[in-house]
N, C-alpha and C positions, 0 to 999 in steps of 0.2 A: 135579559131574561135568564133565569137560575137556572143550570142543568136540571134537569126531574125529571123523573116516570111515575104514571096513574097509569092505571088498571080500570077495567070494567067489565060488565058483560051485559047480554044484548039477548033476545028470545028467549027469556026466562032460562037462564042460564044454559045457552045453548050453543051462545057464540063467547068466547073471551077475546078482549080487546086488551092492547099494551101499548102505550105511545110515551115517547122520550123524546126527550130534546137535550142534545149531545153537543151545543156551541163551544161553551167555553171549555170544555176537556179535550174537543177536536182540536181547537187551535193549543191547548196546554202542547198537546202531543206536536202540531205540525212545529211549535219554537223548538219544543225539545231536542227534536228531531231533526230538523231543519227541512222540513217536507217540502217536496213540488207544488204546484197546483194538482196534478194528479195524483200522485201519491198520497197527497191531503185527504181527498174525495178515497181511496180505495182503502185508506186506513179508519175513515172516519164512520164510513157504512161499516165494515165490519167491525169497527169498536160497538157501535148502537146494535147492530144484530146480534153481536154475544149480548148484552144488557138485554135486552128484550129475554132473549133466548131463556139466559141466568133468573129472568124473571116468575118464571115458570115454578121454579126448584123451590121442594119446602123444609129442607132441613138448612140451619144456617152452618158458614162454612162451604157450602157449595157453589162450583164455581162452573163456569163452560170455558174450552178452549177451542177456539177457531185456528186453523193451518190452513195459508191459501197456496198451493205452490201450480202455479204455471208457465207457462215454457216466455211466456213474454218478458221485454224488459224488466219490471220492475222487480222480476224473483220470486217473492213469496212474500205472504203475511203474515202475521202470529200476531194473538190477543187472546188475552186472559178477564174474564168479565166476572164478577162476584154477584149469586144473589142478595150482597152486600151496599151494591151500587160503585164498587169500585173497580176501574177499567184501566189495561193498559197495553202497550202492543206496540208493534215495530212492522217496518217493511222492508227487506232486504236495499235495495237499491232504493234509497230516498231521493234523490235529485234527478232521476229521470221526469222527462218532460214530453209531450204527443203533440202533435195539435190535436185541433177537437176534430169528433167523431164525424159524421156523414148529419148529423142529430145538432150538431155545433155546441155539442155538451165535451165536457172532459171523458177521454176515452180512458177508461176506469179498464172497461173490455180489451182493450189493444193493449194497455200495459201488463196487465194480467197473464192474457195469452189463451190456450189451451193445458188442463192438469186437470188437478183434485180437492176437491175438498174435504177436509179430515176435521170429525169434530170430535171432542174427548169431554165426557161429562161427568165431573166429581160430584155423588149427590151426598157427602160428607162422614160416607161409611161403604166398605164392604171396597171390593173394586170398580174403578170409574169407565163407565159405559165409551164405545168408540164405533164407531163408525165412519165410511170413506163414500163420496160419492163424486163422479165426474165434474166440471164444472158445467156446466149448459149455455155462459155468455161469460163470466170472468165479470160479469159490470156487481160481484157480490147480492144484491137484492134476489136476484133471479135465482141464482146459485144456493142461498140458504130456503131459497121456498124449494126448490125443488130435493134439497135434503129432508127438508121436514114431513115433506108430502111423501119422501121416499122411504127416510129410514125410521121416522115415526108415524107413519099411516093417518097422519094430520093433515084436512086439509086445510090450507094456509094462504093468506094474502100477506106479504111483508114487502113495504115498501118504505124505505132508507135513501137521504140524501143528505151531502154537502155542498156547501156553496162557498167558492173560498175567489177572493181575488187579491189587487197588490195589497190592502189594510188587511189580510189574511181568513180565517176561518168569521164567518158574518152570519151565517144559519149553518145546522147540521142538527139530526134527529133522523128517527123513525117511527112507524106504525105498524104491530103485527095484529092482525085477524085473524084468530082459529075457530072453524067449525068444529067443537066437539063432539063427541060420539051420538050422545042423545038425540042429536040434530043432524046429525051428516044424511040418516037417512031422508030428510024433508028438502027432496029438489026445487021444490018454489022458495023454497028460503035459501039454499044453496044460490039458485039462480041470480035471484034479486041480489045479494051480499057479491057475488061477482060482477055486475051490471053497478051498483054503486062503486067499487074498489075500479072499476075500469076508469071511470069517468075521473079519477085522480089523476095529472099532470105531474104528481112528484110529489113529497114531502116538504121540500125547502120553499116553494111557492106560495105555502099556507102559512109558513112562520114569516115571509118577509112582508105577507099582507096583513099581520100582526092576528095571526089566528091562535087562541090559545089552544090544550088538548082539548079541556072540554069541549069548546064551541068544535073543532076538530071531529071529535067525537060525535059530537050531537048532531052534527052535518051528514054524517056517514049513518049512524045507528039510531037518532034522533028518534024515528017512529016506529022500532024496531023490539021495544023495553027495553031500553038504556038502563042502565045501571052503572053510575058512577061510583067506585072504590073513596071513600075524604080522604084516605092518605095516601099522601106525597111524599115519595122515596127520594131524595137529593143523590145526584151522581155525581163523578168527579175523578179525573186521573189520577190513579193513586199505584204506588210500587213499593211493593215491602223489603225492597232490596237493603242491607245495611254493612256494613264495613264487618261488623263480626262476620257473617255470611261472607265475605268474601275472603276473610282469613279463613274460614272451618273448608271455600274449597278451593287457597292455596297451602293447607296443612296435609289434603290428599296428594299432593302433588309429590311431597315424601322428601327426605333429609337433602338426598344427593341433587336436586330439582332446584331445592332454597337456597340449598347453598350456592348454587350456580348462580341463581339470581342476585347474591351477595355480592358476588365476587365481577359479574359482568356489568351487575345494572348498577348497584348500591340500593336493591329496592325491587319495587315491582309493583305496574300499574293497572288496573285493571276497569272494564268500563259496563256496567249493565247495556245489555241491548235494548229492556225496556222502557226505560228512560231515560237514557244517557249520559247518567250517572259515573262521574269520573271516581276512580277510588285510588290513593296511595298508601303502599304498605312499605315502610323505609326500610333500614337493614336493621333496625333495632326489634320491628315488628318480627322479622323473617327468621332473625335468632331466634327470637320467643318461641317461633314456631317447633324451631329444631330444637330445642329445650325439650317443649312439652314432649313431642315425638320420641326422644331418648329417654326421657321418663317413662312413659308408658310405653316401651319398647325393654326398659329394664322392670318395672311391676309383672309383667309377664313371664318374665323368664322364671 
């Protein structure tokens, strides 16, 4: 099944709905990357929560950035999601490993730890909005509903999972729920929309029983005024890292810097963090550099 996200809304426009399915980019990243079984699971929920999140955003160009940094093994996470459909992201310590939690799930929570979550939202002009909130479990789902509920006075149902064994990533998605304004004040419809969202097991349960969004959707909101969005956004890891980019920032590094790298390495290697992207720049490249630098070091004077 193709990575996607649809859209909809529910109580005449009262509720918006966001669901994705994030398999095949989960596992793009866990090769990448060479992820754990856990580490899989903590990168995969928050690649689909930015995606959701980015889904929101109405200028193109705009993108959300998730920072997960807590005291647990696995360090921190960082993900860049476009309202583009295009996701990508790293997690500091990729080979830690847990056993499962008390739940006999992958403890997402225990690697994580206790810290913060930091989200930074480019809406493709002016300065990009930021904001910092505690974590509340580390298991990521938890953690971005309780930012959204916090730092955007939304209330919110967002539940994200992956499913990863030895053949690797096999399901991964999410599903956000937002009471909008118009509607926040109608507690019989708040109520209900929390008593259905409760009675969910997970995300990855309904893809492996071959549930699509719709039927998904129509399960949760079915009697609710559904409102299915027909288009269908395609996602996909994607990294716009390129070899120029990595010359323009080994050219900051400055004459005395390159030259060293001439003289010790014959070159210099360098590797994106978010996708793993190996880059070589030989000594021929590195001259280049110091060219252009004395050039524009003598146009000035």
């Amino acid at each position: 099944m193709a990575d996607k996200l649809i859209r909809a809304t529910a109580a005449e426009g009262g509720i918006r709905a966001v669901g994705a399915i994030t398999t095949q980019l989960t596992e793009a990243a866990r090769q990448r990357h060479g992820l754990s079984y856990v580490a899989s699971a903590a990168l995969g929920r928050t690649m689909v929560s930015g995606l959701l999140m980015a889904s929101s955003m109405k200028r193109q160009g705009s993108r959300v950035n998730i920072r997960v940094k807590g005291d647990g093994p696995l360090g921190g996470i960082l993900v860049d999601a476009g309202l583009d459909g295009t996701v990508r992201g790293y997690v500091q310590n990729s080979a830690i490993e847990l056993p499962p939690n008390a739940e006999g799930k992958l403890d997402v929570g225990g690697a994580v730890g206790n810290g913060y979550l930091y989200v930074v939202k480019d809406i493709g002009y002016g300065y990009p909005y930021s904001s910092t909130v505690e974590l509340v479990s580390g298991e990521i789902g938890d953690d971005v509903t309780n930012y959204l509920v916090r730092s955007e006075q939304t209330p919110s149902a967002l539940i994200v999972g992956v499913f990863v064994n030895s053949s690797g990533v096999t399901a991964a998605g999410g599903l956000l729920v937002q009471v909008l304004p118009k509607a926040a004040r109608d507690e019989a419809l708040v109520e209900k929309l929390e008593s259905r969202v409760s009675t969910l097991t997970g995300f990855t349960p309904l893809l492996q029983a071959g549930k699509t969004l719709p039927e998904i959707f129509q399960g949760l909101l079915g009697d609710m005024g559904l409102n299915i969005f027909p288009e269908t956004q395609m996602l996909k890891f994607h990294c716009g890292c390129s070899f120029d980019r990595v010359l323009g920032a080994l050219k900051m590094l400055g004459k005395d810097e390159l030259q060293d790298m001439i003289v010790k390495d014959n070159g210099a290697e360098a590797t994106c963090d978010f996708c793993g992207t190996v880059y070589q720049a030989n000594k021929d490249h590195l001259s280049q550099l110091i060219f252009d630098l004395q050039a524009e070091s003598s146009a000035t004077v």
